[in-house]
C-alpha positions in Angstrom: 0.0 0.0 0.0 1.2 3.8 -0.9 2.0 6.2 2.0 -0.7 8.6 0.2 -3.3 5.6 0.4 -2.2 4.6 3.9 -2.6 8.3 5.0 -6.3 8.4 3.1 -6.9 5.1 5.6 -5.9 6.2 8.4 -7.9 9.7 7.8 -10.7 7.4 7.2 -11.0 5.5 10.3 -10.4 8.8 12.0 -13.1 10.6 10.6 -15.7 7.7 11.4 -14.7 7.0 15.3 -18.0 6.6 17.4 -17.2 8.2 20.5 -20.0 8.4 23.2 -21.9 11.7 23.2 -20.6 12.5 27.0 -19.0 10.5 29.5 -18.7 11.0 33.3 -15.9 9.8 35.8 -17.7 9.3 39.0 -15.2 8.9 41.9 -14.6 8.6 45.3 -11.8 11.3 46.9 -8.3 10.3 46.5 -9.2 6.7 45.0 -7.1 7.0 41.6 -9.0 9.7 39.1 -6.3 11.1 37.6 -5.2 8.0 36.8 -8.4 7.2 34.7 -8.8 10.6 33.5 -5.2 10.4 31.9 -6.7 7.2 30.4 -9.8 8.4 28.8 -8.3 11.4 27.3 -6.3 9.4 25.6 -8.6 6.7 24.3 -11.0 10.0 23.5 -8.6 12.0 21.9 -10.9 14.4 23.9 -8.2 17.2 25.0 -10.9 18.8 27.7 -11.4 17.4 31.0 -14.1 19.7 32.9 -14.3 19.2 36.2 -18.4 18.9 37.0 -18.3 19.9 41.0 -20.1 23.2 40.6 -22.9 21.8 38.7 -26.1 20.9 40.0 -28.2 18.9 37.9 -29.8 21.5 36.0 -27.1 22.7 34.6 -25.4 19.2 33.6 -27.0 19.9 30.3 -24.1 21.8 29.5 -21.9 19.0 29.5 -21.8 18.6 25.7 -19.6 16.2 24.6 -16.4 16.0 26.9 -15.5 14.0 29.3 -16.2 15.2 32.9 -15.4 14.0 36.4 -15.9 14.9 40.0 -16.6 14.1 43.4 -19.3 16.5 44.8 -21.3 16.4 41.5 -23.0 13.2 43.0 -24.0 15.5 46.1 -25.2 18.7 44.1 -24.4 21.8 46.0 -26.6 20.7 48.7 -24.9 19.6 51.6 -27.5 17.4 52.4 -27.4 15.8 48.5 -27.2 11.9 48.4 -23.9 9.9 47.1 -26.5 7.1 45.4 -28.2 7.5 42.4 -31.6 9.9 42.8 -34.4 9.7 40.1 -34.0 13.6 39.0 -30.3 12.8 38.1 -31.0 9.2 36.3 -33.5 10.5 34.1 -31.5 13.7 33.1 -28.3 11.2 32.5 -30.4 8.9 30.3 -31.8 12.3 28.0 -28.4 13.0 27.7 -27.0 9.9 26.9 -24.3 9.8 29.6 -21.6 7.0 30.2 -20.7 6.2 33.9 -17.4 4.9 34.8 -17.4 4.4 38.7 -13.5 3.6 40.2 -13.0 1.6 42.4 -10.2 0.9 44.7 -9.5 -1.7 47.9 -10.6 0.6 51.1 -7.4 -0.9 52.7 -5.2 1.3 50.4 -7.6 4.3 49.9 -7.7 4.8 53.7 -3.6 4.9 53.7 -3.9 7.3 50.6 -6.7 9.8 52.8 -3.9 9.8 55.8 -1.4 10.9 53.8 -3.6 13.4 52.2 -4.3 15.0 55.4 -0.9 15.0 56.9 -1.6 12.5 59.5 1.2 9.7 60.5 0.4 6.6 59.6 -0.1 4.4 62.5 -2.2 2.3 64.5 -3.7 4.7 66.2 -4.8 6.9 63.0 -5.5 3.8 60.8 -7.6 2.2 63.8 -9.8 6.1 64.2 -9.9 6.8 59.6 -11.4 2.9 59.7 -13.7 3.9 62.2 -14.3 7.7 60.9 -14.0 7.0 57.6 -16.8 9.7 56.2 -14.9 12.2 58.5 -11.9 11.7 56.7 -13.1 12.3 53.3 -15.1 15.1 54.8 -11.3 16.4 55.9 -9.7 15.5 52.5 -12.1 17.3 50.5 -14.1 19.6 52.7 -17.3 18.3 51.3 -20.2 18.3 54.0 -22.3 15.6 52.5 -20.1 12.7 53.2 -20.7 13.3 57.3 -24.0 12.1 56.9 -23.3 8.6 56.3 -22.2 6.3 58.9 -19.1 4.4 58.1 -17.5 2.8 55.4 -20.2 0.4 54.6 -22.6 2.6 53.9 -20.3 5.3 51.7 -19.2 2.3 49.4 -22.4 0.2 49.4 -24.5 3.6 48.3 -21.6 4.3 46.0 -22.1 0.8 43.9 -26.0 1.4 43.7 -25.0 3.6 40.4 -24.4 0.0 39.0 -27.8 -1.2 40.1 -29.8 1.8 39.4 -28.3 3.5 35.8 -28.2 1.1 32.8 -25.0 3.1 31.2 -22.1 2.3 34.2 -18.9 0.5 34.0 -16.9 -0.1 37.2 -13.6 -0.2 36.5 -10.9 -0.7 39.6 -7.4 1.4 40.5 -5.8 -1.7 40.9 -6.4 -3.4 37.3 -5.0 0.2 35.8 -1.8 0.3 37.1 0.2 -1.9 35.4 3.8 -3.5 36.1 4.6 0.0 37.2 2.3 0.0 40.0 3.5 -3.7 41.0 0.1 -5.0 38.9 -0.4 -7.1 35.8 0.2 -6.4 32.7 -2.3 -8.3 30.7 -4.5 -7.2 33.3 -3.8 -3.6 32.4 -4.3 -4.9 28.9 -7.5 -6.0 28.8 -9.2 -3.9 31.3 -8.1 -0.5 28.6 -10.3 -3.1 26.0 -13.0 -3.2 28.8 -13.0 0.4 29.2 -12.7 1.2 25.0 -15.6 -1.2 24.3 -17.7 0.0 26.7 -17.4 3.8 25.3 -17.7 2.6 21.5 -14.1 3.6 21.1 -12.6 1.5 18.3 -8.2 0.9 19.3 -6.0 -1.0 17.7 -3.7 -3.1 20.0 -0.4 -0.9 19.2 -2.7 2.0 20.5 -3.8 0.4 23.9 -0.1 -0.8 24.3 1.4 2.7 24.1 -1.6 4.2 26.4 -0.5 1.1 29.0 3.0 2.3 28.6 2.1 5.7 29.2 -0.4 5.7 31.4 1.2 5.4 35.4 2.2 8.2 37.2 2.8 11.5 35.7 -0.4 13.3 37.5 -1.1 16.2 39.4 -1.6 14.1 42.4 0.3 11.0 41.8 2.3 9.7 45.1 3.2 6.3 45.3 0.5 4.4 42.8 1.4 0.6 44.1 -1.9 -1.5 44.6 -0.9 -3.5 47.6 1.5 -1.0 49.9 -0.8 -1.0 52.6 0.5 -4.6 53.9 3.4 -2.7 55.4 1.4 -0.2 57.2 -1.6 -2.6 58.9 -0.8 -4.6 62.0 -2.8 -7.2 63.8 -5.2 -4.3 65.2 -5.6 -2.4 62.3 -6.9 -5.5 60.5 -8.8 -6.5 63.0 -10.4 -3.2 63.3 -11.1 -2.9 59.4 -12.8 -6.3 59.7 -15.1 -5.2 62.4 -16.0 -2.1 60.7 -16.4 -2.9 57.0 -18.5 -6.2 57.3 -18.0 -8.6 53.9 -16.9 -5.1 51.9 -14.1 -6.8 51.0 -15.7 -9.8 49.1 -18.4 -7.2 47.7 -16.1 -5.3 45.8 -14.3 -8.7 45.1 -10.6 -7.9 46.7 -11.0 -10.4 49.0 -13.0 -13.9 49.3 -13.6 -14.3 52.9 -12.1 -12.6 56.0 -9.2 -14.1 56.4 -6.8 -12.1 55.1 
């Protein structure tokens, strides 16, 4: 094939991408969005990321087709507004045609990652109370009201996942199946989980592109630290486990890091 007819192809397939009309990254403080936001501008092509906290629903008709993200976009500007799905919002997300990617990432590390976000030593003593707390300490790392009004960490994560139950356009995608080798994770797992994520947008990728995205894709954020999936081994004793087994119930096997308590 010529280089001019190669360049006519590869115009071609350009020109005739189906991207989906908007897409929203919803996301739990300090759980990995940059991470997935690096990854859908890239599989998008989409150079705008708007950040969607100041909306309220009303005005999330202005999304127009980019890709958005937030945390207190799930609340409103209500302090009193609900982290699970409400009727208002799921019927103005089905008019608009709006993709939901929910991240998720094992409590055990997010709770080390809020600790170091709020400057606070990591220890038995401050792993035992964010366990215990743990809607205050999102509360501290984001100063967003709403999450005080749930009770612990069952309840933030459990009304989290009913997006899945509730909206018929979600994709849960986890921190830990992003990573990569970089981020002591699995290749192929990295792989086929940037496949998951294209398919599920209508994004058409050729394996050369996912491979460069993969290569690309850890670290290199605005609020990138350490990135490794399993780090918080070093930092939970016999307590600490203890404690987060107490508090957070079968949470573990729910979100599927985990198949029984003995860990």
């Amino acid at each position: 094939m010529k280089n001019e007819q190669i360049i006519l192809y590869l115009f071609l397939l350009l020109m005739f991408k189906v991207y989906p009309k908007n897409i929203v990254l919803l996301t739990l403080p300090k759980s990995g969005t940059n991470l997935v936001l690096k990854l859908l501008k890239q599989l998008s092509g989409k150079n705008e990321l708007l950040n969607v906290n100041s909306l309220i629903p009303l005005n999330i008709e202005s999304l127009d087709k980019n890709i958005h993200w937030g945390h207190e976009w799930i609340f409103g500007l209500d302090p009193r507004g609900k982290l699970e799905p409400t009727s208002e919002k799921i019927e103005l997300l089905k008019k608009l045609e709006v993709k939901l990617i929910l991240l998720v990432r094992d409590p055990r590390q997010h709770i080390i990652t809020l600790l170091k976000t709020i400057n606070k030593p990591i220890n038995d003593f401050n792993l035992n109370w964010a366990i215990v707390n743990f809607p205050e300490v999102l509360y501290e790392s984001t100063g967003t009201y709403a999450f005080l009004q749930y009770q612990d960490i069952n309840s933030i994560y459990k009304n989290y996942l009913r997006w899945k139950k509730e909206y018929p356009f979600v994709y849960i995608t986890f921190f830990e199946k992003l990573v990569g080798p970089k981020g002591s994770g699995s290749y192929k797992v990295q792989i086929d989980e940037i496949k998951k994520i294209s398919k599920f947008l209508d994004i058409e990728i050729d394996d050369l592109e996912i491979n460069k995205i993969a290569e690309d894709l850890f670290g290199d954020t605005p609020t990138f630290r350490e990135g490794k999936i399993s780090s918080w081994k070093k930092y939970y004793s016999n307590i600490s486990k203890t404690c987060f087994k107490n508090f957070s119930g079968n949470l573990l096997s729910i979100l599927g890091y985990e198949t029984s308590n003995d860990w």
